[in-house]
N, C-alpha and C positions, 0 to 999 in steps of 0.2 A: 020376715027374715028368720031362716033357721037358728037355731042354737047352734052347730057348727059355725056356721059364721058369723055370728055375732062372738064366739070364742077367738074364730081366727081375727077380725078386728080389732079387739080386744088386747090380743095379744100383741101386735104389731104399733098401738096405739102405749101399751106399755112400755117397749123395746125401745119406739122413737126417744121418749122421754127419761127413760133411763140412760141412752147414749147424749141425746143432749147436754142432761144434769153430769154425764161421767166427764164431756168433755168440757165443759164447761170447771167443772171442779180441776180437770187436771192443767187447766189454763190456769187458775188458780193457784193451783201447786207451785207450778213451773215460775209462775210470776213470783211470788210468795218465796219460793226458795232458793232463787236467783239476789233476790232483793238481800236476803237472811246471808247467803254465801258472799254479798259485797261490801255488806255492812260486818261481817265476821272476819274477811279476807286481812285487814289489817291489822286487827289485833292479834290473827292464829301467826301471823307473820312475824308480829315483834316479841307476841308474846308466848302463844303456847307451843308453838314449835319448838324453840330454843328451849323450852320447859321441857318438852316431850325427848327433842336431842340429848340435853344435859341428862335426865332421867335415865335413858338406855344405853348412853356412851359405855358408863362400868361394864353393863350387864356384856353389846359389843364389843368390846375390848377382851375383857375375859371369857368370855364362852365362844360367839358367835365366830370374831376375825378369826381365833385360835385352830377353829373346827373347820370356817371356810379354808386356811391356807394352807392344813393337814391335807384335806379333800382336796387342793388343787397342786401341791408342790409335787405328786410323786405323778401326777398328768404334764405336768408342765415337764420335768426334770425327762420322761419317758419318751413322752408323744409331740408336746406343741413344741418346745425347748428345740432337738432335733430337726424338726420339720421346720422352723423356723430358721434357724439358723444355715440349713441348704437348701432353702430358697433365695436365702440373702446373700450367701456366697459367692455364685456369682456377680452379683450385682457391685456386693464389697471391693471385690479383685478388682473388677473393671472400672468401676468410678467413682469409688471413694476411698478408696485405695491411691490410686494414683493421686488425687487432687489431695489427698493428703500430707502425703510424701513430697510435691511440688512447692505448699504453702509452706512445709516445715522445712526445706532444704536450705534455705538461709540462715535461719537460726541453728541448724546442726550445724551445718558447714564453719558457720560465726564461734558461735560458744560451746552447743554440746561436745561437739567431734575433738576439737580441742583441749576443751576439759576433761574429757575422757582419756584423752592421751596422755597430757600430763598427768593425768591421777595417776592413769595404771601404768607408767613406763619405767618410774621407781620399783615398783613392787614386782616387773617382770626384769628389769638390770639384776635385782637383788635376788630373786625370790626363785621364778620362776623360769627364765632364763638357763642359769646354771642346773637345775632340774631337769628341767626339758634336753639340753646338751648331754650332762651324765648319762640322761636314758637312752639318748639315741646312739651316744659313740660306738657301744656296742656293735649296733647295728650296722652304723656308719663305714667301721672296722670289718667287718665282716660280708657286708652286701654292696654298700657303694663304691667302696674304694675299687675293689677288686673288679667292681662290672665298669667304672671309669677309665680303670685302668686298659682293663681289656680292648675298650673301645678306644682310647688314645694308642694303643698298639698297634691294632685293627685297621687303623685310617693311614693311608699311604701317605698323605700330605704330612701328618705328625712322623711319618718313619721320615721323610725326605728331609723337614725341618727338622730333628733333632741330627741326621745327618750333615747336612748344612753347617748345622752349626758346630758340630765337633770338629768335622772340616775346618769350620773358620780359627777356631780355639788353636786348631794344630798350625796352621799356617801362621797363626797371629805367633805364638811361640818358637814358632822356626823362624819367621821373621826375625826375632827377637836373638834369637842367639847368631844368625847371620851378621846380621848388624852390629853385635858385639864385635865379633869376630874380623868385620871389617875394619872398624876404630881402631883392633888389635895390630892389624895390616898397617895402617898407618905409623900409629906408633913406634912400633919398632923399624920401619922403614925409615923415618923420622930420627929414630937414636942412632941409625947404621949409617946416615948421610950426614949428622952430624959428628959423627967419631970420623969419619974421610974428609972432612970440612965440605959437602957438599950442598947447593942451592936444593930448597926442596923444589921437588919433580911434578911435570904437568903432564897428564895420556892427552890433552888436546880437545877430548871429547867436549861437549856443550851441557850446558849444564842440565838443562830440561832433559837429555838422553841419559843421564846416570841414573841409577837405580835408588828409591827412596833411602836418605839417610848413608849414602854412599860417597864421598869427595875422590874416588877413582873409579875405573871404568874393570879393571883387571884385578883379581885375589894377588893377594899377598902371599908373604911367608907363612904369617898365623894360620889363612885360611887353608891354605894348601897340607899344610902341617897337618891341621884337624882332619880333615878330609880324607888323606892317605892314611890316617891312621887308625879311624872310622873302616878305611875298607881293608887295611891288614887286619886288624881284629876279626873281622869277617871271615874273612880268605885264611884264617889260622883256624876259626872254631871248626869252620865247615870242611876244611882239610884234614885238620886231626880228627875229628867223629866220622869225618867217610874214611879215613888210612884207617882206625881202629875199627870200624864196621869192617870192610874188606878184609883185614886180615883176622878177626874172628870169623868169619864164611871159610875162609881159604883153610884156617886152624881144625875146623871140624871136618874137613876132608884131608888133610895134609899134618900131619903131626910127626914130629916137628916141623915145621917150614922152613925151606929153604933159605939161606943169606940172600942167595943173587933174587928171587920171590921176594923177598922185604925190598931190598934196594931198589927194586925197578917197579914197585909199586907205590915207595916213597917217592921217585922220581918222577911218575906219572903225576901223584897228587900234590908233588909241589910246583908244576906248570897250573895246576889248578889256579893261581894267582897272576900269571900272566893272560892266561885265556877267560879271565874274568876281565880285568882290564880293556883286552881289546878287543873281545864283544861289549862293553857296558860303553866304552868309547867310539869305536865304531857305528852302533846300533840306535844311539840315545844321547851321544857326545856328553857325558856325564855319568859316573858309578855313584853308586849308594851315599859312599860317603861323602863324595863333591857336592851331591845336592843335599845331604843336607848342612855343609858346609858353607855352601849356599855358589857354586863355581862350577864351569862346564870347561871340557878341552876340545877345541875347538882347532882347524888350520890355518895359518894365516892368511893361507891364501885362499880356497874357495870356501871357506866356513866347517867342511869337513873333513875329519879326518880320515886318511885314506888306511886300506888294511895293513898293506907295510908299514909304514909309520907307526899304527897303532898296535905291530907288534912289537916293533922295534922301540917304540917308548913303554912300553909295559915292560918287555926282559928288562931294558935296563934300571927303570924304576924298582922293579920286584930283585935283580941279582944284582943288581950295583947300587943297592939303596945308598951305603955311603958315600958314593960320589956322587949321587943324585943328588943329596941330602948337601952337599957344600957348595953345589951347582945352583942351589935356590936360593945363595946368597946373591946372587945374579942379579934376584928381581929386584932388589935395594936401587940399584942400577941403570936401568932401565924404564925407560917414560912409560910405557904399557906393560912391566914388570914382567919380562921374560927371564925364563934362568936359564943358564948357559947352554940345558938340555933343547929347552924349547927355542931357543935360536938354533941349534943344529939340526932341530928337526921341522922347523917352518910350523911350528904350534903355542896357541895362545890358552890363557885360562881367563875366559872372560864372568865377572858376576852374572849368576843366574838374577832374572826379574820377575816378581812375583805379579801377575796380570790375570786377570779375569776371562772366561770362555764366555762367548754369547748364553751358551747353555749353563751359565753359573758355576760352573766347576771352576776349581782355579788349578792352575800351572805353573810351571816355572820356565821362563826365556831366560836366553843371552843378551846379552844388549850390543 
C-alpha cells in the first residue's frame, strides 16, 4: 500500500470519527440544554423576568417609550393617521355610521333631544332671540318686505281678492246706511199716520220678497229725500264748474261777454239736471243718488220707464221741486207709497236688492 493511500485512509478514518464524536456530543448538548431550559423555565418565569422587567421599566419609561413615541407621533400625525382614517371613511359613513345613529335614536329622541330644548329655549327667548330679530329687521325692512310685497301685488289672485273684498266692505256699508234710511221711512211714515189717526199701511208683498232688514216693499219720504238730494248736489257741482269753464273759454275770445251769451248758456246748463234724470232713469231706472239711497224708479205698469214720462218727471221734479217736495207727503198715504207725482205719472220707487252675480260681482235689484 502506497503512502498516498494509506494517507487518504487515514484521513477519511479521522473525519468518520470526528463526525461521529461531533454528533454525538451535539445530541448531548441539545439534550443537556433542553433539560437546563425546563428546569430554568420556572424560575426565569416567576422570578428573573419580573426581576429583569422591574429593572428596565425606569430606564423604558424614561429614555426608551419617550424616544419611541417622538419617532412615531410625527409618522403617525403625517402618514398612517391620514391614510388611516380615508380608508376608514368610507366604511364609517356606510355602516357604522348608520347603525349608530339607529341604536342612539331612542335615547335622543327620549332624553337628549329634549334636554337640549329645554336647556337652550331660555337662553334663545332671552338671549338670543331678540339679537338674532334686531339683526335681521334691518334687512327684513329693506329686502323682504318690499320683494313680498311686490310679489303679493304681482299675483292677480291677491289683486282680485283684495278687490273683493273692498267691494264687500263698500257694499257692506251701503247696506248699512240703506237700512238705516229705510227704518227712517218708516218712521216718519208711522208719525204722519198717526197725527191723521191712521191704521198702519200694508204694500201686500210676502215676506220672503222684501229686501233684507226691510218691513216695505217701496222707499219712503226719508229715502227719497236723501237720494234727490244726493243727485242735486251733483247736478249743482257739475253745472256750476261746466257754466264757469264755458264762460272762461267764451271770456278769452269775447271780452266782455254778452247778457243774452250768459243767459242762454245758464239755460242750457240748468237742463243739465233734467237730462241727467231722464237718461239715469230711462237707461238704468235709478241715478246716482237713488242707489245709493238704496231706491229705483221704476213704471207701474211694464217695470220701465218710458222716455216721455221720464222727461216729464225729471222737469217737474228739477222746476217744481216745491210741489214735488209736498207731493211726497203722498207716500204716508199710500200702501206702496206713491206721491201724488207718481200716481199721475204711473211710476213707482221700488227698494233696490242687494244680490250676488254668478261671477261674484254684486248688484243691486228692485224687488
Amino acid at each position: 500500500m502506497s503512502e498516498e493511500t494509506q494517507a487518504s485512509f487515514l484521513q477519511r478514518a479521522v473525519s468518520g470519527a470526528v463526525d461521529a464524536t461531533v454528533g454525538r456530543v451535539e445530541d448531548r448538548v441539545l439534550s443537556s440544554t433542553k433539560g437546563v431550559i425546563d428546569d430554568l423555565e420556572p424560575y426565569l418565569a416567576e422570578e428573573t423576568v419580573p426581576r429583569i422587567v422591574d429593572a428596565l421599566m425606569p430606564y423604558l419609561i424614561e429614555q426608551v417609550v419617550p424616544q419611541v413615541i417622538d419617532g412615531l407621533t410625527e409618522r403617525l400625525a403625517t402618514e398612517t393617521g391620514p391614510a388611516i382614517v380615508e380608508e376608514m371613511t368610507p366604511q364609517l359613513a356606510d355602516e357604522l355610521v348608520p347603525v349608530l345613529l339607529a341604536r342612539m335614536r331612542p335615547y335622543l329622541e327620549a332624553e337628549l333631544v329634549p334636554a337640549v330644548v329645554d336647556g337652550v329655549t331660555p337662553h334663545i327667548i332671552e338671549k338670543a332671540g331678540p339679537q338674532i330679530v334686531a339683526g335681521l329687521m334691518p334687512f327684513i325692512h329693506s329686502e323682504v318686505v318690499p320683494r313680498i310685497l311686490d310679489d303679493f301685488v304681482d299675483d292677480p289672485r291677491v289683486r282680485d281678492l283684495i278687490r273683493e273684498q273692498s267691494l264687500g266692505l263698500l257694499w257692506d256699508a251701503l247696506e248699512v246706511l240703506r237700512a238705516g234710511l229705510a227704518k227712517a221711512d218708516d218712521l216718519v211714515e208711522h208719525i204722519v199716520r198717526r197725527l191723521f189717526f191712521r191704521e198702519p199701511a200694508s204694500d201686500g208683498v210676502p215676506r220672503d220678497r222684501l229686501p233684507p232688514k226691510r218691513d216695505r216693499s217701496h222707499a219712503g219720504i226719508v229715502s227719497r229725500s236723501a237720494g234727490a238730494g244726493l243727485d242735486l248736489l251733483i247736478i249743482s257741482l257739475v253745472a256750476a264748474q261746466g257754466l264757469a269753464t264755458t264762460l272762461s273759454l267764451v271770456g278769452a275770445v269775447i271780452d266782455p261777454i254778452p247778457k243774452w251769451i250768459v243767459a242762454a248758456l245758464t239755460f242750457m246748463f240748468a237742463w243739465l239736471g233734467p237730462l241727467y234724470l231722464t237718461v239715469a232713469w230711462r237707461a238704468a231706472g235709478r241715478t246716482i243718488g237713488g242707489a245709493i239711497a238704496g231706491y229705483g224708479v221704476v213704471s207701474s205698469v211694464d217695470g220701465q220707464l218710458g222716455v216721455f214720462r221720464s222727461v216729464l218727471r225729471a222737469s217737474v221734479s228739477f222746476f217744481l221741486m216745491p210741489l214735488w217736495a209736498i207731493g211726497m207727503v203722498g207716500t204716508a198715504f199710500h200702501p206702496l207709497r206713491h206721491s201724488w207725482g207718481d200716481r199721475l205719472l204711473s211710476s213707482r220707487t221700488p227698494y233696490l236688492v242687494h244680490v250676488e252675480r254668478q261671477s261674484e260681482r254684486s248688484r243691486s235689484q228692485w224687488v
